[in-house]
Steps between C-alpha positions, in 0.01 A plus 500: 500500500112369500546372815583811681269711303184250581633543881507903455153463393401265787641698775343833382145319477529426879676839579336740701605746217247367287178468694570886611505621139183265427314659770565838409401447150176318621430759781503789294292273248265463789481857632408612139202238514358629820528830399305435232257241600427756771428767266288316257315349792406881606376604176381190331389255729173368322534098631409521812132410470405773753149533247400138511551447853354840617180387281455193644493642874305746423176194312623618161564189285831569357507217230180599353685855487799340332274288243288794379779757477387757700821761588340616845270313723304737746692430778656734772852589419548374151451742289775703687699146412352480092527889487898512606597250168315758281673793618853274429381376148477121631121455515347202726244237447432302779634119457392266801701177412544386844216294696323698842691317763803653336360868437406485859878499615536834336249637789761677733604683193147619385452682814708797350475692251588395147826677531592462822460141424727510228757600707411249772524204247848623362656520872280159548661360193888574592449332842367217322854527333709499805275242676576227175863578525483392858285202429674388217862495716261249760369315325635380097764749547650351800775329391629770252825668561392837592687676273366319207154542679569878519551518134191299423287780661672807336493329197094430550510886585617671260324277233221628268235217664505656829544850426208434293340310791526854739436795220158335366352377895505158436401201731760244438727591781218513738386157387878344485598643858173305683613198291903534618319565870260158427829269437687654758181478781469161351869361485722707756208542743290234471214676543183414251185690549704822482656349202181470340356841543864607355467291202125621474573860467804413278201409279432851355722423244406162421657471121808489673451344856270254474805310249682536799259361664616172382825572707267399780365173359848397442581552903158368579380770690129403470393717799668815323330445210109424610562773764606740244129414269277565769540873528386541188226307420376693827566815332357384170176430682499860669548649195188316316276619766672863507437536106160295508694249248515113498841353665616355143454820349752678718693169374435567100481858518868621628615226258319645184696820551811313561462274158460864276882580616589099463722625102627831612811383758836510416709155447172243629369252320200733483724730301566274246255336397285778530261383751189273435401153557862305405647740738285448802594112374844542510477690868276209678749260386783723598337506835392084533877427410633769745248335828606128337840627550469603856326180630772244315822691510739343784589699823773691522461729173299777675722756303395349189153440519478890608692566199232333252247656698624853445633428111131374393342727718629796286383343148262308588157797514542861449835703609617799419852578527442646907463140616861352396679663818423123657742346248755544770338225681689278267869542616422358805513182318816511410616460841407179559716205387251291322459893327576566121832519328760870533392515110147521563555715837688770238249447192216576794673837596518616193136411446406717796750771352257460173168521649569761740711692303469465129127528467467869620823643292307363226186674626307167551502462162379186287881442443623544851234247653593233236900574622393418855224297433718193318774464775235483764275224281841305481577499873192421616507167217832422714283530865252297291752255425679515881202412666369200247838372561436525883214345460579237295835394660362521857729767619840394313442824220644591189809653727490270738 
């Protein structure tokens, strides 16, 4: 009696039945997300950066801005951009955390007005969407059965993270589609200088890509990576002479605005512990193990070096909530056969069920980030362990 129950439930699991009614529960969990991630976007798009860039083309210093508090710089078209928040109730202080090479990208943007460039950087930001599902399926994605690829991306859809990610305008699918382009250049094409700028531009947000950075120390793309530094140490240099600074201040300066958000992200190391000194501790060490881990880990675990990458990445500085979408990452490990256990596989989709779910029913409450915040912390001690035991056994692993 078992028996034949246990092969009911196998044969539904690989019927045709099932993966219909799991796609149109996860489509129409999708379609509500871009629905509303496009109508937040519209209204309360206030990420974009669009101040701090158009001050610094325009010889306005926009850290000094940040630093001192001012609300609105004397610079042409801002305080259309400062003067729309009012009217909505969501003031705006200008908050420059990102270094001049990196506000410089935002250039083809600033050439419109505020909200014309609003809308620009939401269309922008759901082609940077469609252009990571079709990296992804190149490149760690390959090898996934496309239906269970399919139901990766609705599921990173209709999450919370990258609803978030579209309503508020911000920069973390721009940075993560260069850096799916810079693998794929690098790997599938072969091709390293455009690599390099790719991985350069993926830059802009560096909290998360330049952990993932590591991916390429662990292939040994050395070209990629010096490629990818030189654009911006030109850019820093521009900048200095543009705002009449020194070249370590337009170092120092974008990272003094960055360290007053460092205790105000959501499930980060940052969070909890507040910020300060032990934290910054805690995140360099993070970040030696994580670059330790890409030089000595053996071949042939690309899947789960990118998977510490993207777990540490996400706790390791400041995140809020709208950076999570690239937890998805993470099932591509599972289809290799050195890759983790069918009990960890299910205990990691139902963490992504938690953080991209659970969190916003509970209104990103104190409670709802500890529900999604201790699952995660646990899986990523299990990657910890995964790729120690890689290490240490020379390729044999824990499942091995």
């Amino acid at each position: 009696m078992l028996k034949k129950a246990s092969d009911i439930i196998n044969r539904f699991s690989r019927s045709r039945e099932l993966y219909i009614m799991i796609y149109v529960i996860m489509g129409l969990l999708a379609a509500v997300s871009v629905f509303a991630g496009i109508r937040n976007a519209l209204i309360f798009s206030q990420d974009f950066q669009y101040d701090a860039a158009k001050a610094l083309l325009y010889g306005t210093d926009p850290y000094d801005v940040s630093l001192e508090g001012m609300k609105s710089p004397d610079v042409d078209g801002l305080s259309e951009f400062y003067s729309y928040y009012e009217s909505i109730g969501a003031p705006q202080r200008m908050e420059a955390n990102q270094f001049p090479s990196l506000l410089y990208l935002l250039a083809p943007w600033c050439f419109f007005s505020a909200k014309r460039a609003r809308v620009l950087w939401l269309v922008s930001n759901l082609l940077f969407t469609g252009f990571i599902i079709v990296l992804l399926r190149h490149t760690f994605f390959k090898e996934t059965d496309k239906k269970l690829f399919f139901i990766f991306v609705l599921l990173m859809i209709a999450g919370t993270p990258w609803r978030n990610q579209i309503g508020v305008g911000q920069h973390t699918l721009f940075s993560v589609m260069f850096f799916l382009l810079a693998v794929y250049l690098s790997e599938e094409k072969r091709m390293p200088v455009p690599a390099g700028i790719a991985l350069a531009v993926s830059y802009f947000k560096y909290t998360v890509t330049a952990p993932l950075a590591v991916y390429f120390i662990y292939k040994r793309r050395w070209k990629e990576l010096i490629i990818s530094v030189i654009p911006h140490i030109a850019g820093t240099a521009i900048a200095a002479v543009s705002l009449k600074g020194s070249f370590p201040d337009m170092i120092i300066k974008p990272l003094k605005v960055a360290s007053s958000l460092s205790g105000e992200g959501s499930m980060d190391i940052g969070a909890i512990m507040g910020g300060g000194i032990a934290c910054v501790v805690v995140t360099v060490l993070l970040m030696l193990f994580l670059i330790a881990a890409g030089f000595i880990c053996p071949k042939g675990n690309d899947r789960l070096i990118i998977s510490l990458c993207v777990l540490l990445s996400l706790i390791m500085t400041y995140h809020r909530l709208y950076d999570f979408f690239i937890m998805i990452f993470v099932f591509a490990y599972f289809d290799e056969r050195e890759g983790g256990s069918p009990a960890a596989e299910i205990f990691y989709l139902l963490t992504c069920f938690d953080v991209f779910f659970i969190p916003r029913l509970l209104h990103e409450s104190e409670a709802g980030l500890i529900i999604a915040g201790v699952p995660y912390y646990l899986f990523t001690v299990y990657i910890l362990i995964a790729v120690a035991e890689k290490i240490r056994n020379k390729g044999g692993g824990i499942y091995g």
